[in-house]
N, C-alpha and C positions, 0 to 999 in steps of 0.2 A: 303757384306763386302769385302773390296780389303786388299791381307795380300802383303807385300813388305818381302823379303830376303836378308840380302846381304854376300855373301859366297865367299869363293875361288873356293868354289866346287858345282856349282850348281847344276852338274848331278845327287847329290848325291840328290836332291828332285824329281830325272826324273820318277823312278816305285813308293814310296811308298806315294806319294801328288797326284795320277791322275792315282788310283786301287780304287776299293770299293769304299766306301760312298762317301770318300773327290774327289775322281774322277768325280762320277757323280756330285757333289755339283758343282765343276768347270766347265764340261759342261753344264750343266743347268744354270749357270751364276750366282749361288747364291753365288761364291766365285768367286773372282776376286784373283789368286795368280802368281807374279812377282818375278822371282828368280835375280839379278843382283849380276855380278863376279865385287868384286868393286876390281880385280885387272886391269878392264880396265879403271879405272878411276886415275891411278899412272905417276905423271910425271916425274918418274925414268924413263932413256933409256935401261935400263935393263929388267922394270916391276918389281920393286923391292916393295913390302909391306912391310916390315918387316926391322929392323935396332937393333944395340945393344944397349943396353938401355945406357942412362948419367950415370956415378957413377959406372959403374959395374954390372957384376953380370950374373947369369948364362942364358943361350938360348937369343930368339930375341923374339923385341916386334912388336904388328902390329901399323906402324905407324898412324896417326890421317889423314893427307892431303886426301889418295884414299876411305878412310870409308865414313868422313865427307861429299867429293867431291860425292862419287855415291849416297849416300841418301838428297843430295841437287837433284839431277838428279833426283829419283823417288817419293821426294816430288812433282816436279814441273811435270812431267807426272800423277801424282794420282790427285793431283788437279785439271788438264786440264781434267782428266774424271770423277772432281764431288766430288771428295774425300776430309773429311779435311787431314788436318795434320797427326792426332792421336799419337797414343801412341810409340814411339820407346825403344824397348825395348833389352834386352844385354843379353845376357846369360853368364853369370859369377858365379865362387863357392862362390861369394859373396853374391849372390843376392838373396833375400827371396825365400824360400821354394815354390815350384809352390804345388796349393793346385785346390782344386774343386771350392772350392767358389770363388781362383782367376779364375780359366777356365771362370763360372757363369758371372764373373763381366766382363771380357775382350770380351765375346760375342755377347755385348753389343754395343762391339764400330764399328764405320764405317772402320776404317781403322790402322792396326798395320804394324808395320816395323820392324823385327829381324836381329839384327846385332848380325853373328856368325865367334867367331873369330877362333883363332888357334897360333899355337906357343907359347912362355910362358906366352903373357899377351895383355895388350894393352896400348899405349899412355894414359897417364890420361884424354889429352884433348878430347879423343873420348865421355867420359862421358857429353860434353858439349850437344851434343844431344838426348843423354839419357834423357827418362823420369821413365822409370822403368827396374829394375835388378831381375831376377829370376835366380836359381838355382833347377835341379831336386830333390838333395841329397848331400851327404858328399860324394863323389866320383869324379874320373877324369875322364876325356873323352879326346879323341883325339884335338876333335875338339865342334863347337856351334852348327852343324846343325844337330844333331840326337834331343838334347835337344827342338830346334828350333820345329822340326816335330811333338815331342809327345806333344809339347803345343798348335801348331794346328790344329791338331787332338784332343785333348779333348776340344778345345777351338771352330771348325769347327762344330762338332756332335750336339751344342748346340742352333746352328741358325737356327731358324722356316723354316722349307722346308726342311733341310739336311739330317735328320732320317726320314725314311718314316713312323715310329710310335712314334707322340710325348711322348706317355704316356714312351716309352723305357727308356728315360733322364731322368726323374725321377722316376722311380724305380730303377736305377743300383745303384751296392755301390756307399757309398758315396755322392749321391746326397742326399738321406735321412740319412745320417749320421751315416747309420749301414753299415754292409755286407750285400750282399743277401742271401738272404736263399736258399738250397740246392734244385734243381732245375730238373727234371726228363724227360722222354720221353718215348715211346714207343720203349720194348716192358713193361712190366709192372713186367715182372720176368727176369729178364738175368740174368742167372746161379744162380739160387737160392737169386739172390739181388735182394728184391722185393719193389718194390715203397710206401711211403706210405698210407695204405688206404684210410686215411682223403683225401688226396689228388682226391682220383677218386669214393668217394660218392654223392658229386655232391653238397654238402651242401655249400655256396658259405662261408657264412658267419665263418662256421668252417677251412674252407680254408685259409680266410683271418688275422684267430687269430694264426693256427698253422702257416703261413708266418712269423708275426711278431713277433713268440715265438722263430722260428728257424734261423731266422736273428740277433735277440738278442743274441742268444747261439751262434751262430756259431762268433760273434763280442766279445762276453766276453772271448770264449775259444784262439780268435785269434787274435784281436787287444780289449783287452779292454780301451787301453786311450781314443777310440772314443766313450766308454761308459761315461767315465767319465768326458767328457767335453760336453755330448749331454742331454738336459731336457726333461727326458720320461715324457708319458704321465698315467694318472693314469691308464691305461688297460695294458700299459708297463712295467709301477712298479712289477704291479700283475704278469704277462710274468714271467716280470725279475727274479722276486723272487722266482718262480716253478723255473724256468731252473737253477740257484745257486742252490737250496735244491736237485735238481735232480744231479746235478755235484760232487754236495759234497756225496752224498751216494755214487755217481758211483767209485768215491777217497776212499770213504770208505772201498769198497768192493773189490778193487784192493789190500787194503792192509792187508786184515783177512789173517791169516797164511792158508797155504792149508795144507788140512787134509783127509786122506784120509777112505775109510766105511773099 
C-alpha cells in the first residue's frame, strides 16, 4: 500500500510513522508512505496558503491552488510507481466518524492520500478532490495530522505482513465487536491479586467460554451500545444472560443496608 500526506507539517509524521510496527512495515516495503509540504506547491511570493475567507468572518482559510497543485504532484509520482489513484481522503469535524470496519475497508486499497489542514477551514473547492471525509470525534484539534496518523495506524496494522501475528487483528476490541476481556501474566499472585484459576487449568475449552463471558461483561459494564447493535450468538446469549444476573445481584448487594453482629 502507498499512503500520500499532505501537511504543512511533515516532521510531525518524522518519530511516530517509522517506530514500532508501522516502522518496520515501511522498511520491509509493505508500506510505501510520502509526506509532501504542499506549501511548496503555492504560487504566493511569500508562500502564503491561507487567505481570508469572501463574505467575512473569523480566522483564514487554506486556499484550494497549493492542496490541489501538490496532490496532482503525488498522484502523478504514485502512478509512475504502479499505484492507482485511490481514495483521497480529508480530515474534517464534518466527516463520518472513523470506525473499525472503516479502518477494515480502507485496508484494502492500494493507495490513500490525506489531506490535513489547519487554520479555521478550507476553500470548498478543495473538496473537489475529495473522495471521502472522516472525522475522529466531536472535538478540535489544532490541526489534520494527528487525526491523519491514528487512521494509518489502525488502517496500517491491518495489511497481511504488518502484525507479525495475524490472529492479533482479530482478537482485539473491536474487531469482534466486543471488548477484550481482562487479560493476565506472570506472576500468577501480585500482592494478593490472583489470576483467575480457569485461566491456568489448562482446560482450553473452559478458557475459551470464560474469554467470551468476560468480554461480554466487561462490554455491558462499559460500552454496552456495542452490545446492542452486535448479533450474539446462541452460547453468547447464555454468557450474556449469567453475566446481567451476576451484575444485577452484585447491584443488589451493594445496596442491603449494612448492619452490624
Amino acid at each position: 500500500m502507498r499512503i500520500d500526506a499532505l501537511s504543512l507539517f511533515p516532521e510531525m509524521f518524522a518519530v511516530p510513522m517509522h517506530d514500532s510496527i508501522i516502522g518496520r512495515a515501511i522498511e520491509n516495503q509493505t508500506i510505501d508512505l510520502e509526506v509532501t509540504n504542499f506549501r511548496e506547491f503555492t504560487e504566493d511570493k511569500h508562500r502564503h496558503v491561507d487567505d481570508y475567507p469572501f463574505g467575512g468572518g473569523a480566522g483564514m482559510l487554506l486556499q484550494a491552488q497549493p492542496i490541489i497543485d501538490a496532490y496532482d504532484h503525488t498522484k502523478v509520482v504514485s502512478q509512475k510507481a504502479g499505484y492507482p489513484a485511490g481514495k483521497v481522503i480529508l480530515m474534517d469535524p464534518a466527516g463520518k466518524t472513523f470506525t473499525q470496519q472503516d479502518a477494515e475497508k480502507l485496508s484494502s486499497d492500494e493507495h490513500l492520500t490525506f489531506v490535513c489542514g489547519h487554520y479555521e477551514g478550507y476553500d470548498e473547492r478543495i473538496r473537489s478532490i475529495i473522495t471521502d471525509e472522516y472525522s475522529l470525534g466531536d472535538f478540535v484539534l489544532t490541526g489534520g495530522e494527528l487525526p491523519a496518523m491514528v487512521m494509518i495506524d489502525a488502517i496500517t496494522r491491518l495489511i497481511p505482513g504488518v502484525l507479525g501475528n495475524n490472529q492479533s487483528k482479530v482478537e482485539e476490541s473491536f474487531s469482534t465487536g466486543l471488548l477484550e476481556e481482562p487479560q493476565y501474566t506472570r506472576p500468577a499472585d501480585f500482592r494478593g491479586m490472583k489470576v483467575p484459576e480457569v485461566l491456568m487449568n489448562g482446560d482450553h475449552k473452559k478458557i475459551a467460554l470464560w474469554n467470551q463471558k468476560e468480554a461480554l461483561r466487561r462490554t455491558y459494564l462499559r460500552r454496552p451500545d456495542l452490545i446492542d447493535h452486535r448479533k450474539l450468538s446462541s452460547i453468547q446469549k447464555k454468557l450474556f444472560a449469567d453475566v446481567r444476573i451476576e451484575e444485577e445481584e452484585k447491584q443488589a448487594d451493594k445496596k442491603k443496608p449494612f448492619t452490624e453482629d
